[in-house]
C-alpha positions as CSV (number, residue, x, y, z in Angstrom):
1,X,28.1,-6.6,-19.3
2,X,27.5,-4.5,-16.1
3,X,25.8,-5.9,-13.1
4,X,22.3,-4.6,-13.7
5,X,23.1,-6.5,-16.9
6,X,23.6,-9.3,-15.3
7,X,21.1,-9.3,-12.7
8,X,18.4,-8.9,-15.6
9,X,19.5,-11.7,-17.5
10,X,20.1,-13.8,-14.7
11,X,16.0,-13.1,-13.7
12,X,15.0,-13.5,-17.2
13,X,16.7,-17.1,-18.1
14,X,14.9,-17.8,-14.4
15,X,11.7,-17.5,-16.9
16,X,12.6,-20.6,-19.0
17,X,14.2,-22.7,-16.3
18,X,13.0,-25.9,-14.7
19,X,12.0,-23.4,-11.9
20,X,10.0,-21.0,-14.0
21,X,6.8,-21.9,-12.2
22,X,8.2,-20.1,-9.3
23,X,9.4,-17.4,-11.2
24,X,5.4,-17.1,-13.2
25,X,3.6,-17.3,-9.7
26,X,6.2,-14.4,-8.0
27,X,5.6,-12.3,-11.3
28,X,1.5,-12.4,-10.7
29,X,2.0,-11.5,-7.2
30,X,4.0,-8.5,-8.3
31,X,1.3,-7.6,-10.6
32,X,-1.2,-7.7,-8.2
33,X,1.1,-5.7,-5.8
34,X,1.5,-2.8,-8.2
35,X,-2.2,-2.9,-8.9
36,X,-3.0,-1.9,-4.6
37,X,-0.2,0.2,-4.8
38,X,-1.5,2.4,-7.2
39,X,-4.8,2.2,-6.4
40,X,-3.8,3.2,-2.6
41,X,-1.7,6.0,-3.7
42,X,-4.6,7.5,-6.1
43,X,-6.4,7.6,-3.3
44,X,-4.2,8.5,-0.4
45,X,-2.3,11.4,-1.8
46,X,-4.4,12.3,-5.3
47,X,-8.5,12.1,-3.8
48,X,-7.0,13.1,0.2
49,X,-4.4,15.1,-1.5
50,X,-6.6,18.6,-0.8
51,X,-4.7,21.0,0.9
52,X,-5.5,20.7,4.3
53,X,-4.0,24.0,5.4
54,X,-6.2,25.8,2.2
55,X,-9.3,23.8,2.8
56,X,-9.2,25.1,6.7
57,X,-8.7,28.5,5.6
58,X,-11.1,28.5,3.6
59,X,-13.9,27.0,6.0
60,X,-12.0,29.8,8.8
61,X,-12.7,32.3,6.8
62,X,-16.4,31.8,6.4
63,X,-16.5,31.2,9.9
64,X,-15.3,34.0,11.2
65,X,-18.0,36.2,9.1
66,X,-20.7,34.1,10.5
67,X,-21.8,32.9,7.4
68,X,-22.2,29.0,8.3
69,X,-24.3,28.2,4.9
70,X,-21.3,28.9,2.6
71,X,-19.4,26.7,4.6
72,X,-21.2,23.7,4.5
73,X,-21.6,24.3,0.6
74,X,-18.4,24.7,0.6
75,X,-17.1,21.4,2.6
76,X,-19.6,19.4,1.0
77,X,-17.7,19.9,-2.6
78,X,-14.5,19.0,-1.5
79,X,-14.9,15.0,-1.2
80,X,-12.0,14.0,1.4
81,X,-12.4,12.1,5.1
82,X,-11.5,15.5,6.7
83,X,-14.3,17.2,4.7
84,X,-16.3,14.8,5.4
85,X,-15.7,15.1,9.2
86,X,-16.0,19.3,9.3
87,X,-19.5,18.8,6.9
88,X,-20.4,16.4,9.5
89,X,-19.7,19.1,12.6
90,X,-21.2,21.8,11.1
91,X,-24.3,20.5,9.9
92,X,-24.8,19.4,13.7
93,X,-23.6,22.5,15.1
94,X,-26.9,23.8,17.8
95,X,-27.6,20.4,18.4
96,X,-25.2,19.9,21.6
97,X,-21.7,18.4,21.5
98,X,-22.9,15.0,22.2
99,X,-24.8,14.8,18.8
100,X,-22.3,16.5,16.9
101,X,-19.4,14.1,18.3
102,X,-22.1,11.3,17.2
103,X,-22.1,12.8,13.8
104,X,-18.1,13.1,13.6
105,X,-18.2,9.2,15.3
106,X,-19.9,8.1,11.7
107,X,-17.9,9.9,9.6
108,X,-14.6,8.2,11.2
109,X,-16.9,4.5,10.8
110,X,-17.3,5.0,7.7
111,X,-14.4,7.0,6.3
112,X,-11.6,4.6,8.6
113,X,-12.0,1.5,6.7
114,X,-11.8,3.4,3.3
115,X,-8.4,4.9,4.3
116,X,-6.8,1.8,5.3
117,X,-8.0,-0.5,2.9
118,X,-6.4,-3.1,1.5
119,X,-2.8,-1.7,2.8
120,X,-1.9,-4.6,5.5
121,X,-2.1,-6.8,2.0
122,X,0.9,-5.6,1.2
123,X,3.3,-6.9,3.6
124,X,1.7,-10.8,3.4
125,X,2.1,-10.5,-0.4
126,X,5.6,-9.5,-0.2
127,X,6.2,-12.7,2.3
128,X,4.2,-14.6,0.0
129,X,6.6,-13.4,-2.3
130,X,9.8,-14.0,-0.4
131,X,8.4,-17.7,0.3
132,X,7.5,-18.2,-3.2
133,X,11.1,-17.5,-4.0
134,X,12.2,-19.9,-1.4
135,X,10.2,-23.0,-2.2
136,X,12.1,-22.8,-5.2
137,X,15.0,-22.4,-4.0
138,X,14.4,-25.5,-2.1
139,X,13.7,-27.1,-5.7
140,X,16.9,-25.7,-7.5
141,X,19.1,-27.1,-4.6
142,X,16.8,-30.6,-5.1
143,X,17.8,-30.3,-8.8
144,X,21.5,-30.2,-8.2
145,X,21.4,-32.6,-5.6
146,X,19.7,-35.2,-7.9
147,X,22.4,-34.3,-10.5
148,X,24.9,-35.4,-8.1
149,X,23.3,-38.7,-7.5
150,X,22.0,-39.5,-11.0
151,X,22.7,-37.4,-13.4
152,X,25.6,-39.2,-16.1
153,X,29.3,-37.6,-15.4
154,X,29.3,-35.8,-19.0
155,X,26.5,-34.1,-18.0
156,X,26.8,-33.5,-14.5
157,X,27.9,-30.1,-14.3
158,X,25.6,-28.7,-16.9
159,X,22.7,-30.5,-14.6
160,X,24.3,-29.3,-11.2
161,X,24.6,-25.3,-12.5
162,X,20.7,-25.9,-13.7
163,X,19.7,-26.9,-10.2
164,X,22.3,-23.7,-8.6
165,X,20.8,-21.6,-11.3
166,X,17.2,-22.2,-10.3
167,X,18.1,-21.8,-6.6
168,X,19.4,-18.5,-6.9
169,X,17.4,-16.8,-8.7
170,X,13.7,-17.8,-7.6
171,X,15.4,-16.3,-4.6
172,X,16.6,-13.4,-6.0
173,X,13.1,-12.9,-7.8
174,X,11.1,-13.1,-5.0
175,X,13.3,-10.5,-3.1
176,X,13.1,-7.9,-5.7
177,X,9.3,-8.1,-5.5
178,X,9.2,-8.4,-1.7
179,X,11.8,-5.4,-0.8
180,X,10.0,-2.2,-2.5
181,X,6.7,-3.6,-1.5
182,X,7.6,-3.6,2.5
183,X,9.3,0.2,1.6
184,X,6.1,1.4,-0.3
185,X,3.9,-0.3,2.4
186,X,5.6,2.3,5.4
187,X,4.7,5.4,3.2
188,X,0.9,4.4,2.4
189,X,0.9,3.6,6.6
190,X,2.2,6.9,7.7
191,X,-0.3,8.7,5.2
192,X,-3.0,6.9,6.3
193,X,-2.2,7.6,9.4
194,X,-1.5,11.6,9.1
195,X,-4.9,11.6,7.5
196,X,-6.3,10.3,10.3
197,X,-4.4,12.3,12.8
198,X,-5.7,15.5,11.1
199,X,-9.2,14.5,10.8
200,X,-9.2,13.7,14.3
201,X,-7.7,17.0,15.3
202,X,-9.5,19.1,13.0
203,X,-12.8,17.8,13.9
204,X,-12.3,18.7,17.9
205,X,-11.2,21.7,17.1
206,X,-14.2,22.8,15.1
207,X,-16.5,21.4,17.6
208,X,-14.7,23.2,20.4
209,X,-15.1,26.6,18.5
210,X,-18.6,26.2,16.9
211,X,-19.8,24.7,20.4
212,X,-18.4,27.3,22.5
């Protein structure tokens, strides 16, 4: 039996130990952590996934031969924050730079929330996690201390590796969950961010050119 093996077994007899509550409550939290993971990355790289560098050629390119109508149409198929934010400019475009910055402020007030949602979650249920699988470690190592008080000597080691048993692999549990979540939680960040960055950039640029 190889480690992974090992490991796997070890988590799953965690399952039907004295522990298993521990092991049950970590499990839900892992479920619900895959459920904002995915629903995050749909929505971060799949519905904001557009090309950015196609989608402002595209809008350029109408642009430059003046014809204003086809962009808007244009920009208001494509449903992403940064189309959202170029819709927003050139709808407003004739109406002075203060209005049109009021327009883009909306956007980003309404978009903003939308981006980040729901990803600080992730770190707190990871810890929620971690501490899940430390409370019962806490209880394992009760378990084997009560086996070395109470428990009869013909069944004192049996009782002792129990309480070990339950110790180590709540931990172990909880850190499996915790570790990929905290990783996965810096890549949905820094894409919410970059989409932010660009719709923030792309925006002032527009309005610089259409309100020159």
């Amino acid at each position: 039996m190889n480690e992974l093996q090992m490991m796997v077994k070890f988590i799953v007899d965690g399952f039907v130990s004295p522990g298993s509550v521990y092991m049950w409550l970590i499990l839900f939290i892992g479920f619900g952590i895959l459920g904002l993971i995915g629903e995050r990355a749909w929505f971060l790289f799949m519905k904001c996934g557009t090309s950015t560098a196609a989608f402002m050629s595209s809008i350029s390119k109408y642009l430059k031969s003046g014809d204003f109508e086809k962009a808007i149409k244009f920009s208001s198929t494509v449903q992403t924050p940064l189309a959202k934010g170029i819709l927003a400019v050139l709808q407003n475009r004739g109406k002075g730079s203060k209005q049109v910055s009021k327009a883009v402020d909306e956007v980003f007030l309404s978009e903003a929330p939308k981006i980040g949602r729901n990803i600080p979650l992730l770190p707190t249920l990871a810890n929620l996690a971690t501490l899940l699988g430390l409370a019962g470690t806490i209880y394992g190592l009760m378990l084997a201390f009560d086996a070395i008080a109470n428990v009869p000597a013909a069944q004192r080691a049996q009782a002792l590796a129990t309480g070990i048993s339950v110790a180590m692999s709540t931990t172990l549990w909880g850190l499996i969950v915790a570790i990929p979540t905290i990783l996965i939680h810096g890549f949905l960040a820094a894409r919410a961010d970059r989409i932010m960055e660009e719709m923030d950039e792309k925006t002032a640029k527009l309005i610089n050119l259409v309100e020159e």
